[in-house]
C-alpha positions in Angstrom: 0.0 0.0 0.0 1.3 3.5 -1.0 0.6 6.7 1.2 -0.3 9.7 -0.7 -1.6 13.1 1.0 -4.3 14.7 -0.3 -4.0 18.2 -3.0 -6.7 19.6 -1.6 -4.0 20.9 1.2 -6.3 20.5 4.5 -7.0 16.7 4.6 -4.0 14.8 3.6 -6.2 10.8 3.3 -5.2 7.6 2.6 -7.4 4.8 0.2 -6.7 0.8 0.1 -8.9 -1.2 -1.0 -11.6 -2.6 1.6 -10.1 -1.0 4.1 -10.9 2.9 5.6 -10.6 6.0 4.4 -7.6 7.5 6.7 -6.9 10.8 7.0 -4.6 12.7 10.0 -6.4 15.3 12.5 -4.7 19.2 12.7 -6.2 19.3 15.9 -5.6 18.0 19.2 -8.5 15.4 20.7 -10.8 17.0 18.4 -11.6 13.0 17.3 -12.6 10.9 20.2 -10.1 8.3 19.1 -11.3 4.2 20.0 -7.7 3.8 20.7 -4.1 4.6 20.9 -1.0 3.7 19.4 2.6 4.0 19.5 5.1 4.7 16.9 8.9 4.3 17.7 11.8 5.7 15.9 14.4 2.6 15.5 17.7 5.0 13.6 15.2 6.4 10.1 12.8 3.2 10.8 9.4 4.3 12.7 7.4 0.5 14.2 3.9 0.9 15.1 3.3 -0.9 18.4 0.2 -0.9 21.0 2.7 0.2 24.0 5.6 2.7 24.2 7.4 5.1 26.4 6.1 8.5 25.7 8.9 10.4 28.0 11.6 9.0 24.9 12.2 11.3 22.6 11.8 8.8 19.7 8.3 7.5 20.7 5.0 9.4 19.7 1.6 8.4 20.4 -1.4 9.0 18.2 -5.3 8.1 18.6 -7.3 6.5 15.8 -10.7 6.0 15.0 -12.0 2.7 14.1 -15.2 4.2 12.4 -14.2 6.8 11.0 -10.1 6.4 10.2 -9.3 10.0 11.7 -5.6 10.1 13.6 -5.0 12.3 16.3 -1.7 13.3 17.4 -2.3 12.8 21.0 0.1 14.9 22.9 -1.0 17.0 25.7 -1.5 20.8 26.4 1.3 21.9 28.0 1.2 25.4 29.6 3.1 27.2 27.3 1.2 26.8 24.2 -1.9 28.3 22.8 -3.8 26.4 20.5 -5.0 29.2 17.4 -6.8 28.8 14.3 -5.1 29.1 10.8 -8.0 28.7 8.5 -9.4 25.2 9.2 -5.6 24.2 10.6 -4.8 24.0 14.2 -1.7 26.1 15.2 0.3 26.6 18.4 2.7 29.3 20.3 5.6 27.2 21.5 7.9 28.7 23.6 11.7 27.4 24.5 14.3 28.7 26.7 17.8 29.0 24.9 19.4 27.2 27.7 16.8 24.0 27.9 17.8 20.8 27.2 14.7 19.7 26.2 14.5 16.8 28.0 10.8 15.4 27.3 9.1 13.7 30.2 5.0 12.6 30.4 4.4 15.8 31.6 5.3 18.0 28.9 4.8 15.5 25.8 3.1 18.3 24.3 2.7 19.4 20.4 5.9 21.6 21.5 8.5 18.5 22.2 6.1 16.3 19.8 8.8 14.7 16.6 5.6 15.0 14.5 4.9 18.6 14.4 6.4 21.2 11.9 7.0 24.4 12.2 5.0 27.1 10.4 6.2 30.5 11.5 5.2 33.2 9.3 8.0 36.0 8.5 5.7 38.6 10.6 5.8 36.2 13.1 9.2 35.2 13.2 9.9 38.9 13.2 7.5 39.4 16.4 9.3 36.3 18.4 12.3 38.0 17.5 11.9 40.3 20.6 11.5 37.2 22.5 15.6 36.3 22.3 15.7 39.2 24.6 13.9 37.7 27.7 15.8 34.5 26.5 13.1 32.5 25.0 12.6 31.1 21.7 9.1 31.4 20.3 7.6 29.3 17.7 4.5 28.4 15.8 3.5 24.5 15.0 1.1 22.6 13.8 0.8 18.6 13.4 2.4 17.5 10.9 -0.6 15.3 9.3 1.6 14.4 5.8 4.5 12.9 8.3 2.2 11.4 10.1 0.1 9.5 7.6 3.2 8.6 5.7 4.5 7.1 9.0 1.3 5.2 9.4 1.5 3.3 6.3 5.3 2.4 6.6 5.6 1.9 10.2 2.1 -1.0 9.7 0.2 1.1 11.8 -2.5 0.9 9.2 -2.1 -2.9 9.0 -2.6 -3.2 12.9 -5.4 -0.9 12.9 -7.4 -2.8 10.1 -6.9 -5.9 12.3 -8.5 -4.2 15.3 -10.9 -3.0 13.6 -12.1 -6.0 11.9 -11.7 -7.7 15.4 -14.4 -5.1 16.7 -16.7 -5.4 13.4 -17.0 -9.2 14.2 -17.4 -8.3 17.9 -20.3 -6.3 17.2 -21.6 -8.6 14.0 -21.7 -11.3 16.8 -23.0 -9.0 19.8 -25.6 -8.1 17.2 -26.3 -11.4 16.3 -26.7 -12.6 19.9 -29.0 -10.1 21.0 -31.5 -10.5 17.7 -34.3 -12.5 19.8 -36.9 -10.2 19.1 -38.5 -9.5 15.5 -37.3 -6.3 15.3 -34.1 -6.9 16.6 -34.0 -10.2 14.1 -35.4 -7.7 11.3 -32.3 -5.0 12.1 -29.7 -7.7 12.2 -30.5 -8.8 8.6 -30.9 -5.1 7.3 -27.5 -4.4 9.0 -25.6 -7.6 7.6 -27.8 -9.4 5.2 -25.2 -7.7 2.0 -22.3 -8.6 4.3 -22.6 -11.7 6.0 -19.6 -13.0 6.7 -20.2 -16.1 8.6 -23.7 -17.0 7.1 -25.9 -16.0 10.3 -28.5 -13.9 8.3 -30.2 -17.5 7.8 -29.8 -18.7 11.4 -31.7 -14.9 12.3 -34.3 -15.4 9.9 -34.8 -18.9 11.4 -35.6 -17.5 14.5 -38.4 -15.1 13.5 -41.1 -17.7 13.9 -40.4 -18.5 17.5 -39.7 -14.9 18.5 -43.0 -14.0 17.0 -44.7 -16.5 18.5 -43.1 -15.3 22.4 -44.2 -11.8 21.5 -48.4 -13.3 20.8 -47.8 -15.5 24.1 -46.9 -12.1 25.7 -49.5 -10.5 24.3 -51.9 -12.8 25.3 -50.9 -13.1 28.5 -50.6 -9.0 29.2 -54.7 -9.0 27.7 -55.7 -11.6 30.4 -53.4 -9.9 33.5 -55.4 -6.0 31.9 -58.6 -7.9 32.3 -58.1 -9.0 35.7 -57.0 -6.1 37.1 -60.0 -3.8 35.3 -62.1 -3.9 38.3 -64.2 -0.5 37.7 -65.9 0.7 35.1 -63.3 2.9 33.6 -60.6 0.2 33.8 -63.1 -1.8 31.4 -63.8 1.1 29.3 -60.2 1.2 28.6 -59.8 -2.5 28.3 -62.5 -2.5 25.3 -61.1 -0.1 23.6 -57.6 -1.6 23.4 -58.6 -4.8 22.8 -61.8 -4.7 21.1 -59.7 -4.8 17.2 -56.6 -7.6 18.9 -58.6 -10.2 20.7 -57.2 -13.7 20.3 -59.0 -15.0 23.6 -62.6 -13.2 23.0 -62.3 -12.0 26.1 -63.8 -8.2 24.8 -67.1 -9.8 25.2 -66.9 -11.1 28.8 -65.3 -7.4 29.9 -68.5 -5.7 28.5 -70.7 -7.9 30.5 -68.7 -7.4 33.4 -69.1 -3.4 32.6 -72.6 -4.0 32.0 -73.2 -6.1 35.3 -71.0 -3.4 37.1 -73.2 -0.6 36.1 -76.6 -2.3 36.9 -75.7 -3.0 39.7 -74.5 0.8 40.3 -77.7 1.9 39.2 -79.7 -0.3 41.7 -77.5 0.8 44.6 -78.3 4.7 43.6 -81.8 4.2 43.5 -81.7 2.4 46.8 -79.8 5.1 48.3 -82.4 7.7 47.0 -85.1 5.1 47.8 -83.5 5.6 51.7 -83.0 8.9 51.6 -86.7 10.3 49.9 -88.6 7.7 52.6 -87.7 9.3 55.8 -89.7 8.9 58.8 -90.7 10.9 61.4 -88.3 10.5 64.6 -85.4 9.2 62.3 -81.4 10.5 63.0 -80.2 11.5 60.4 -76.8 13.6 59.5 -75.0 15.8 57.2 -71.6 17.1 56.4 -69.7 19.1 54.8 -66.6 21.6 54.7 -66.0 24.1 57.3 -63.6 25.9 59.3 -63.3 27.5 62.9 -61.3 30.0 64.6 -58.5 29.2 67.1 -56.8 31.3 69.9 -53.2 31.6 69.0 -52.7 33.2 73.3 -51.2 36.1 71.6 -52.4 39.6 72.2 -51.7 42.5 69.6 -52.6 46.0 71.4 -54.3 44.3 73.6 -56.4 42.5 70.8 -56.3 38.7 71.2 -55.4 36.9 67.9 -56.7 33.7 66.1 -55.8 31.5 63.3 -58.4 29.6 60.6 -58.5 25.9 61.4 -60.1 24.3 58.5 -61.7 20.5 58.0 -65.0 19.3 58.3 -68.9 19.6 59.7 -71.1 17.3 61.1 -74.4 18.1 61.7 -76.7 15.8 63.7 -80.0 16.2 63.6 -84.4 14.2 64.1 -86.8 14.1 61.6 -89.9 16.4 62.3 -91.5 16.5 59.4 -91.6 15.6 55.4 -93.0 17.4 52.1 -92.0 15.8 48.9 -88.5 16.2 48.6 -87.8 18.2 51.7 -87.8 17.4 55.4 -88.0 19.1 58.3 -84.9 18.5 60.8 -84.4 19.8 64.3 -80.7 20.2 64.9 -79.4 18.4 68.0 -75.4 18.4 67.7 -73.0 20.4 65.7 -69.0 19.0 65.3 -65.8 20.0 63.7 -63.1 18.0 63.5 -59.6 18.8 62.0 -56.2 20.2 62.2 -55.9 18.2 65.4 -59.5 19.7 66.9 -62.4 17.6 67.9 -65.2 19.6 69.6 -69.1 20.6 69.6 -70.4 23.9 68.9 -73.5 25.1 70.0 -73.5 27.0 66.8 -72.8 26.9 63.1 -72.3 30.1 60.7 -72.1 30.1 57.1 -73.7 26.4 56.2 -74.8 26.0 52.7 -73.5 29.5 51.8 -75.3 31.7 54.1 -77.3 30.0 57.3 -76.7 29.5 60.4 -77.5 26.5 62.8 -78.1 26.2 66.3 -78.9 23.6 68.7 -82.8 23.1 68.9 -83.0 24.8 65.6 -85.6 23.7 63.2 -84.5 23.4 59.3 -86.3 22.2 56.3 -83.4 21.3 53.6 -83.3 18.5 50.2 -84.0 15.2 51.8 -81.1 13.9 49.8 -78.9 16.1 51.8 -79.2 13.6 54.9 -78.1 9.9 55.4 -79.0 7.9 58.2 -76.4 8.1 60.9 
């Protein structure tokens, strides 16, 4: 295989046949790479390897993507660069002292000590970090060297060892796919995915699966209608039942859930016309009660110039009360007992403001009110 560089200047690519499309990064982690790689110098010989020393000067680490075939030069930021923007290629302010050795360790592996950067100085700026040689620094600019580097890939069998990984994680994930198609559309996107490249024949073995898995998802089916019908134990539980089962119904069971709906709201409708059976056939010396919302006022023990405050309890009414007297639908009630219960208050009251919007009850008093107002009690 023969590495070329692109002539379109910013993305210097790579093509062998069946294999990727690989082209180098000018930036710095800008491709999540699915792993890294070594390449070491042996005299003008570079080896691709999976480990390496980055603190020797003759070792350099890059990133590559198995999907997509981008390198990354992965060296670090060190503190005395800043990463610029040349167009659509990545450029960096190095700085050297004059008396460094420039000794690289794994803290400053950095595009500045990187083998596999090049220099791109402009004249302007060479002229600017001119000034620098008088605080005793050298200042340069550099970006990654992608035509080095994707010359160095090819040679060194970097390439060659990432074409094996990557066909090691293609079959990974043709077999991870493969394994996990149970379900029909699982099944249906394993043979989509692989059914034009199926390198070990298990398109077939998919396919011959579809019948069973088909056949779990109508058990499952079946057996989610029977568990919905069970648990529909009101009428609105069965309404909804019907109506999501009346057009999928392998068990006819539609027809028993609207009988059960039907037997549910007879029998509703016989309770309700007891209840107002009860309630319109009052009799003369019958107890009967009636509730409702209601609030009273509590001492809070604290006096505001000399005017003692209070605080609105609220929760509920019970009014007790003896038939006197019936006329159609209303009946006469004298009140005998007035309580309120709530916010941690249980007491009588001899008196009652404000029921039913506006009257007020007392003990002894004598009401006519809806006979359907008052239960039994």
């Amino acid at each position: 295989m023969v590495a070329s560089a692109s002539d379109t200047g910013n993305n210097p690519e790579v093509t062998t046949k069946n294999r990727l499309e690989y082209s180098v990064s000018s930036g710095i982690g800008k491709e999540p790479p699915s792993k890294l790689y070594y390449l070491i110098k042996t005299g003008d010989t570079w080896k691709a390897s999976e480990s390496g020393d980055i603190t020797q000067d003759n070792v350099e680490r890059v990133g590559v993507n198995l999907k997509t075939g981008v390198i990354t030069l992965d060296v670090l930021r060190g503190s005395r660069e800043t990463g610029t923007v040349s167009g659509s290629v990545y450029e960096w302010e190095c700085f050297q002292g004059l008396a460094g050795s420039g000794f690289r360790n794994a803290q400053n592996y950095s595009i500045c000590s990187s083998n596999l950067a090049k220099g791109v100085t402009s004249p302007g700026q060479a002229a600017l970090g001119s000034l620098n040689l008088l605080f005793g620094k050298v200042r340069r600019i550099m970006a990654v060297d992608r035509e080095q580097i994707l010359s160095i890939a090819d040679t060194s069998g970097l390439i060659d060892m990432v074409e094996q990984d990557r066909q090691a994680a293609i079959g990974e994930e043709y077999h991870a796919h493969f394994a996990g198609a149970t379900t029909p559309n699982s099944i249906k996107s394993f043979v989509a995915t692989y059914q034009a490249n199926d390198p070990e024949g298990l398109v077939p073995q998919a396919l011959a699966r579809m019948p069973q898995a088909l056949a779990r998802v109508q058990q499952a089916e079946i057996e989610e209608c029977r568990s919905n019908y069970l648990s529909a134990t009101t009428p609105a539980k069965l309404n909804s039942f019907i109506a999501k089962y009346q057009g999928n119904d392998p068990e006819n069971i539609v027809p028993r859930a609207r009988k059960r709906l039907q037997d549910m709201e007879q029998a509703a409708a016989k309770n309700e016309a007891d209840r107002l059976h009860r309630l319109e056939n009052k009799q003369i010396g019958d107890q009967v009660c009636s509730s409702g919302d209601g609030s009273v006022d509590q001492s809070t023990g604290i006096a505001v110039m000399g005017v003692l405050q209070y605080r609105k309890i609220t929760g509920r009414n019970r009014v007790v009360g003896f038939v006197e007297g019936t006329s159609g639908k209303k009946v006469q009630i004298r009140i005998s007992g007035i309580n309120f219960t709530g916010g941690g208050i249980n007491q009588s009251l001899d008196s009652l403001s404000g029921w039913k919007g506006g009257s007020t009850l007392k003990i002894n008093s004598i009401i006519w009110d809806s006979t359907y107002d008052w239960e039994g009690c």
